[in-house]
PyMOL commands that place a pseudoatom at each C-alpha (Angstrom):
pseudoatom trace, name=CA, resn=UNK, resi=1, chain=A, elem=C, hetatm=0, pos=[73.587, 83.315, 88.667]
pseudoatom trace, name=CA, resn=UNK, resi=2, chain=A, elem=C, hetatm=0, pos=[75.540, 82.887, 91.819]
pseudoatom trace, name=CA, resn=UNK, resi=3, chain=A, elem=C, hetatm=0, pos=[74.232, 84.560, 95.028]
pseudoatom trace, name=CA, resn=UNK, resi=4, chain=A, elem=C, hetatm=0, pos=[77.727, 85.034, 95.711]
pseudoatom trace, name=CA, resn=UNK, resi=5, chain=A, elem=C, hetatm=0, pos=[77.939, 88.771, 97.005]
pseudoatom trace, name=CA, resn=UNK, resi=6, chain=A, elem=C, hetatm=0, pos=[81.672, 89.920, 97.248]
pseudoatom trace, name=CA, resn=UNK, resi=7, chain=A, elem=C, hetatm=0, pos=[83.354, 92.385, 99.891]
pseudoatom trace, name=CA, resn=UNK, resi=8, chain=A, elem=C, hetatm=0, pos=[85.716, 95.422, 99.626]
pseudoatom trace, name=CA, resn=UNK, resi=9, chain=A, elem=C, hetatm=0, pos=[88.649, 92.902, 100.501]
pseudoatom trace, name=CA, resn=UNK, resi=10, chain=A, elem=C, hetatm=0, pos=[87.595, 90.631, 97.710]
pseudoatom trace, name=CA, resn=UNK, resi=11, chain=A, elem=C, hetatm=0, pos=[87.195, 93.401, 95.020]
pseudoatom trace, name=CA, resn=UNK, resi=12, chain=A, elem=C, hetatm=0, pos=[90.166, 95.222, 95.351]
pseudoatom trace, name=CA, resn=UNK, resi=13, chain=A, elem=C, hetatm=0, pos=[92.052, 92.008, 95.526]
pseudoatom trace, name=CA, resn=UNK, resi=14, chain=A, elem=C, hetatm=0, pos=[90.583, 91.497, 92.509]
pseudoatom trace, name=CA, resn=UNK, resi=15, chain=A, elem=C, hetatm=0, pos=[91.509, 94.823, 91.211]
pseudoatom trace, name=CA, resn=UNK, resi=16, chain=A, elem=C, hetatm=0, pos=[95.138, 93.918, 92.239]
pseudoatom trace, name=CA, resn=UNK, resi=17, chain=A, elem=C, hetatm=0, pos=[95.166, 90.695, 90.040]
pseudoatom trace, name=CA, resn=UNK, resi=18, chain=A, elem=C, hetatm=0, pos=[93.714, 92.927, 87.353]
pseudoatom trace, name=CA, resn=UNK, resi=19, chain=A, elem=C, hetatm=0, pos=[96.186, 96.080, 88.196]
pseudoatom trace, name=CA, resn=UNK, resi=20, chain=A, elem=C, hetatm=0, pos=[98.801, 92.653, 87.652]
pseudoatom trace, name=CA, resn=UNK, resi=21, chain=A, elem=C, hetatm=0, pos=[98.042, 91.224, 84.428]
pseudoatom trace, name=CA, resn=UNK, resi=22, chain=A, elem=C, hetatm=0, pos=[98.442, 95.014, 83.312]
pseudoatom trace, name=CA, resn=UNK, resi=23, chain=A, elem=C, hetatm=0, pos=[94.457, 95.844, 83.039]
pseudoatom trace, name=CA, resn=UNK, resi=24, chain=A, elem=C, hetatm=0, pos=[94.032, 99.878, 83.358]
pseudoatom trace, name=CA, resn=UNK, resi=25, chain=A, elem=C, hetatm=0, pos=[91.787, 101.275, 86.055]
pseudoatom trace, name=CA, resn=UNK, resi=26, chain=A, elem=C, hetatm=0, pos=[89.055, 101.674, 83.207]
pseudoatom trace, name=CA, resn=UNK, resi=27, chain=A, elem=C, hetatm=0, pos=[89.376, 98.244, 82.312]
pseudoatom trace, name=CA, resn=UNK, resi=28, chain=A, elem=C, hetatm=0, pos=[89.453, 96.658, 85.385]
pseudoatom trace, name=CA, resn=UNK, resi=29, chain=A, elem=C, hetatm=0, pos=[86.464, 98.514, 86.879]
pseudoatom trace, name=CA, resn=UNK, resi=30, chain=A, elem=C, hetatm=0, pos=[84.294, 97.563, 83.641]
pseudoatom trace, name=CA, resn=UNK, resi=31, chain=A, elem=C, hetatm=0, pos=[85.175, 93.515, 84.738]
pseudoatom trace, name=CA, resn=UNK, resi=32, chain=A, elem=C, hetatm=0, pos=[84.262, 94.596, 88.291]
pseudoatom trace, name=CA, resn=UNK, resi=33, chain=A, elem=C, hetatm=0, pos=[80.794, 95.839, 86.834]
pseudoatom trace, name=CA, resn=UNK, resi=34, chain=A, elem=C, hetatm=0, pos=[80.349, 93.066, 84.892]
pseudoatom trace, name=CA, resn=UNK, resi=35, chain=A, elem=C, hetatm=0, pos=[80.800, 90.104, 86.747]
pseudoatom trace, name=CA, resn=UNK, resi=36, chain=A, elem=C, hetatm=0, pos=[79.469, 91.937, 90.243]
pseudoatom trace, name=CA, resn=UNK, resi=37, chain=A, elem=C, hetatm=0, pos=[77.076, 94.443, 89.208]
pseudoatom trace, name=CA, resn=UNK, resi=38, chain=A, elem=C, hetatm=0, pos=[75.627, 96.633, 91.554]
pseudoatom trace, name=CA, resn=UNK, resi=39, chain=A, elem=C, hetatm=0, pos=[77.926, 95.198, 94.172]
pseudoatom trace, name=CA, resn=UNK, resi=40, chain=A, elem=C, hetatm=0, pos=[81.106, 96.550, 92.262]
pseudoatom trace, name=CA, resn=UNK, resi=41, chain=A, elem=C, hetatm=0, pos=[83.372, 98.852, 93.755]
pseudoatom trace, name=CA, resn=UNK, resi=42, chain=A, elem=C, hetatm=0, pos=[82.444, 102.621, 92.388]
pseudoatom trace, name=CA, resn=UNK, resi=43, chain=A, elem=C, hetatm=0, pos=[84.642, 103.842, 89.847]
pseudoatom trace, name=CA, resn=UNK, resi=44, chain=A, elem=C, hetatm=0, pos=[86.270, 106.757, 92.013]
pseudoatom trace, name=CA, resn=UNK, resi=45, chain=A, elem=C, hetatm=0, pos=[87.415, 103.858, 94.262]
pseudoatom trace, name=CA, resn=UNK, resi=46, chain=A, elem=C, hetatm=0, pos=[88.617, 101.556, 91.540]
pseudoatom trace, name=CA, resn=UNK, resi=47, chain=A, elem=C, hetatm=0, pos=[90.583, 104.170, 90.056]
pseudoatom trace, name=CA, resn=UNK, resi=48, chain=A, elem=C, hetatm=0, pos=[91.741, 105.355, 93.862]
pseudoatom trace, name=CA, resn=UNK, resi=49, chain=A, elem=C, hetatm=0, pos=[92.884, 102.270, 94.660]
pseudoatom trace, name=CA, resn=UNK, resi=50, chain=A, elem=C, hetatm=0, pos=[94.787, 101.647, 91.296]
pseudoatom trace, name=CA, resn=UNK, resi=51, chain=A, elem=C, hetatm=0, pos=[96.743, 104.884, 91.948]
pseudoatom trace, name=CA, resn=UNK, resi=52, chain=A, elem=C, hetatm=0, pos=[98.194, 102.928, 95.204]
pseudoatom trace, name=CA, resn=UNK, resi=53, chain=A, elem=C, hetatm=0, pos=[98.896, 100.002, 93.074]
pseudoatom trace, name=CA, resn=UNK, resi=54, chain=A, elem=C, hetatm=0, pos=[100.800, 102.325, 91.137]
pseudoatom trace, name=CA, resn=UNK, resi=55, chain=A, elem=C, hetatm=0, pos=[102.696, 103.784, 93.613]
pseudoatom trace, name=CA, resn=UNK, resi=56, chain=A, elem=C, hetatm=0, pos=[104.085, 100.332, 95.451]
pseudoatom trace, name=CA, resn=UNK, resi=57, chain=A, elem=C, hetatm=0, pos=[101.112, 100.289, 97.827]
pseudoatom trace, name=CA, resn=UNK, resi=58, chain=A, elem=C, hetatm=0, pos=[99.333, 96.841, 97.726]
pseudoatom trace, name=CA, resn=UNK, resi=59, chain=A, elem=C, hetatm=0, pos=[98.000, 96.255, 100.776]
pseudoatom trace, name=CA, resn=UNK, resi=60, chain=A, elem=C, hetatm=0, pos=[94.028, 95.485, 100.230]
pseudoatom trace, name=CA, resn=UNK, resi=61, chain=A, elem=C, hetatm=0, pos=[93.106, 95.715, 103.819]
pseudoatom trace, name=CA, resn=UNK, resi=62, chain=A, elem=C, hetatm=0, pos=[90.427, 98.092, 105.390]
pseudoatom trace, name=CA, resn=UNK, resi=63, chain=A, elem=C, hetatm=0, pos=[92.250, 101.344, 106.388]
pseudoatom trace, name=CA, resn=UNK, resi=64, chain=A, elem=C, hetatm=0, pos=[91.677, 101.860, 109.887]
pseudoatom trace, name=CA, resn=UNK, resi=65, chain=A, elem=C, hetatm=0, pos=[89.169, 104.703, 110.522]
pseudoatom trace, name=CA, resn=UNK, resi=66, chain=A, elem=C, hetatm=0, pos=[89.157, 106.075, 114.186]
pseudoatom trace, name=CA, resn=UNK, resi=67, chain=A, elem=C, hetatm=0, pos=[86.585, 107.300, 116.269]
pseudoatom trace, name=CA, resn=UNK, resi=68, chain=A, elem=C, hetatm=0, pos=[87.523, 110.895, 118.255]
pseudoatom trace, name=CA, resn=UNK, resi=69, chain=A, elem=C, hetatm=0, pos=[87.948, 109.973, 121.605]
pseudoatom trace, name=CA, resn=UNK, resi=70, chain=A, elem=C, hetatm=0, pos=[85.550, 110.009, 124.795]
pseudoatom trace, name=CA, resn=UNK, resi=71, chain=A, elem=C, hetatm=0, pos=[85.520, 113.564, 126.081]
pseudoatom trace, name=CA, resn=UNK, resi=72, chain=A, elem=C, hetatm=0, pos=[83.920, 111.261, 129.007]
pseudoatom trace, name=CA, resn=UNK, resi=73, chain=A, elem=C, hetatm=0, pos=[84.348, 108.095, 130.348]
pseudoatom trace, name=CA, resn=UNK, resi=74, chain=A, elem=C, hetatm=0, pos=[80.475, 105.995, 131.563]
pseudoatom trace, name=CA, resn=UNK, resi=75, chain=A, elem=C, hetatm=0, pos=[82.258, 105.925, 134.605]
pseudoatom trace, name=CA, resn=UNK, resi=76, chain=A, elem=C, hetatm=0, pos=[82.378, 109.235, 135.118]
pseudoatom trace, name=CA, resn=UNK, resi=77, chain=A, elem=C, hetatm=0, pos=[78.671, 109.924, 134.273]
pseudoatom trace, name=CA, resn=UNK, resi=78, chain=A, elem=C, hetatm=0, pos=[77.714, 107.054, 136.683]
pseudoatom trace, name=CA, resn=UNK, resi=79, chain=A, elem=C, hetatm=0, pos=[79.623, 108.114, 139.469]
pseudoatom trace, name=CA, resn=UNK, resi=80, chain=A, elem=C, hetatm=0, pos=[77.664, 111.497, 139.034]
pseudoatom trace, name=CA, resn=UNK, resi=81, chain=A, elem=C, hetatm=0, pos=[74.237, 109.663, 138.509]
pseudoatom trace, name=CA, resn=UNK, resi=82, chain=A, elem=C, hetatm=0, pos=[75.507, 107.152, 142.035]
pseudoatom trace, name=CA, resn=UNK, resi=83, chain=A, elem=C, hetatm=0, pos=[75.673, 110.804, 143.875]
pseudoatom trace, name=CA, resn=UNK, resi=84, chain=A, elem=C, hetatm=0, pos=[72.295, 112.012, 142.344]
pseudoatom trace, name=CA, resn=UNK, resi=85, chain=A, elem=C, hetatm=0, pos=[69.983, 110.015, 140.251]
pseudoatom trace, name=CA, resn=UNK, resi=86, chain=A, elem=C, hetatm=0, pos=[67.591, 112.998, 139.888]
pseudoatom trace, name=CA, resn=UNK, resi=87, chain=A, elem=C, hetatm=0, pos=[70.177, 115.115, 137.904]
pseudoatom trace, name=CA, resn=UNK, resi=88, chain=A, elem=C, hetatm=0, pos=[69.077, 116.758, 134.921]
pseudoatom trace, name=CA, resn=UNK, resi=89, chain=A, elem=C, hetatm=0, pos=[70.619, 116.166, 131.585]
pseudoatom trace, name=CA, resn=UNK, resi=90, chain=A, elem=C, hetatm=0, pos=[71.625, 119.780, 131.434]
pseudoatom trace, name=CA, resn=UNK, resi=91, chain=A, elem=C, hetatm=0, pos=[73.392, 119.826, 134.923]
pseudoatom trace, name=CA, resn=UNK, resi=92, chain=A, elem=C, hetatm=0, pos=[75.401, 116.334, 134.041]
pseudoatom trace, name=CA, resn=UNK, resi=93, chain=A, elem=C, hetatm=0, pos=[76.432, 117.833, 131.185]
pseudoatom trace, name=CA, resn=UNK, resi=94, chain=A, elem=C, hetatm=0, pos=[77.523, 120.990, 132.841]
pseudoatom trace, name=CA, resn=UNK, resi=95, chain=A, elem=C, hetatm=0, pos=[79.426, 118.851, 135.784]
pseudoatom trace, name=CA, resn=UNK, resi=96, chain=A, elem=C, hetatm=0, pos=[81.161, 117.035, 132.907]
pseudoatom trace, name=CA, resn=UNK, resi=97, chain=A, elem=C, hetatm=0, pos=[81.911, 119.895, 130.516]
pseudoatom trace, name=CA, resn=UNK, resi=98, chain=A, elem=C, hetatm=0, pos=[80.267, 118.467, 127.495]
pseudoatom trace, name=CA, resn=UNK, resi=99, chain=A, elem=C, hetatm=0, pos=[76.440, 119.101, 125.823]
pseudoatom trace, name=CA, resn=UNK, resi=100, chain=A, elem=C, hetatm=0, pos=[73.248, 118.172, 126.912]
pseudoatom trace, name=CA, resn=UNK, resi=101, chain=A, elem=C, hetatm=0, pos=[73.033, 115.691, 123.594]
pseudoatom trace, name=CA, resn=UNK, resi=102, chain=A, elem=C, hetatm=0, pos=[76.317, 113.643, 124.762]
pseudoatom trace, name=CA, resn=UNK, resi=103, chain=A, elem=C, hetatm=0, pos=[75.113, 113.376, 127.616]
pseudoatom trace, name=CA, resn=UNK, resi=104, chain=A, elem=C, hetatm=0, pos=[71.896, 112.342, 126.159]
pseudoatom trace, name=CA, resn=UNK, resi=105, chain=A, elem=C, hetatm=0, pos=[73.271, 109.902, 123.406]
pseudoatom trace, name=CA, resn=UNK, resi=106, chain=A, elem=C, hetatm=0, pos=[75.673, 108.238, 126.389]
pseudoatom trace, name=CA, resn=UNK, resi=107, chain=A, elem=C, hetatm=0, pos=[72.644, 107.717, 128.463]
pseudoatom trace, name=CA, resn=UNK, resi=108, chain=A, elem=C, hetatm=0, pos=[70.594, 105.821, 125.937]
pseudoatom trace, name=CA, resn=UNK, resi=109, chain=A, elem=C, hetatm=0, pos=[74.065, 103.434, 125.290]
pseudoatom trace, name=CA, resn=UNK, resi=110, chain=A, elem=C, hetatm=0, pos=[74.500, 103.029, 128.723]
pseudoatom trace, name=CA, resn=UNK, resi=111, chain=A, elem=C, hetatm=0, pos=[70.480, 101.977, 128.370]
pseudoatom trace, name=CA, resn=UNK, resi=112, chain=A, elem=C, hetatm=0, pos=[69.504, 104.474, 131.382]
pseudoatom trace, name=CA, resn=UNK, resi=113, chain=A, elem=C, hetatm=0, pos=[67.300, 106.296, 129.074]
pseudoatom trace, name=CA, resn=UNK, resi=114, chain=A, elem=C, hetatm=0, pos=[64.846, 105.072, 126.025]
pseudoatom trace, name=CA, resn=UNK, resi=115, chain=A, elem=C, hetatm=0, pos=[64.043, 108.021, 124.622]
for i in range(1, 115): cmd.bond("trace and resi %d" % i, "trace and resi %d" % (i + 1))
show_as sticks, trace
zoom trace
């Protein structure tokens, strides 16, 4: 047994050289299960991904998945935090229009708290 353990990127490519050599969905996710096992692509996504196939779309890269923006920048918290270190969480969060648990979460990323 190889300790080989495959990607996304390598499974649906090989779901594309299936989806090729005219395998269906079915088919091509029982090979993945097979030969991969637990580290097969699920069937919703083998079947997803064939229905893209199917429609001219063969592109096997990651989609891009994005992030909602900042509502605040770390510069502005430190510039507030340079005026007056002893600024509760509450009243940052209240300067910068934002809750007490951004404010918070930036703090611990920024490594001011550890908490």
């Amino acid at each position: 047994m190889s300790s080989f353990v495959p990607t996304n990127y390598d499974l649906r490519t090989a779901l594309l050289f299936c989806f090729h050599f005219k395998k269906t969905a079915a088919e091509s996710h029982r090979m993945l299960l097979e030969a991969f096992g637990e580290h097969a692509l699920s069937k919703t996504q083998s079947f997803e991904r064939f229905k893209r196939f199917k429609s001219g779309d063969f592109d096997v890269s990651n989609e891009e998945r994005g992030r909602p923006p900042k509502k605040f920048e770390d510069s502005d918290l430190q510039a507030l935090l340079d005026e007056d270190d002893a600024q509760t969480q509450q009243q940052l969060a209240d300067k910068l229009k934002v809750t007490r648990e951004a404010i918070s979460l930036r703090l611990k990323a920024m490594r001011k708290i550890q908490k």
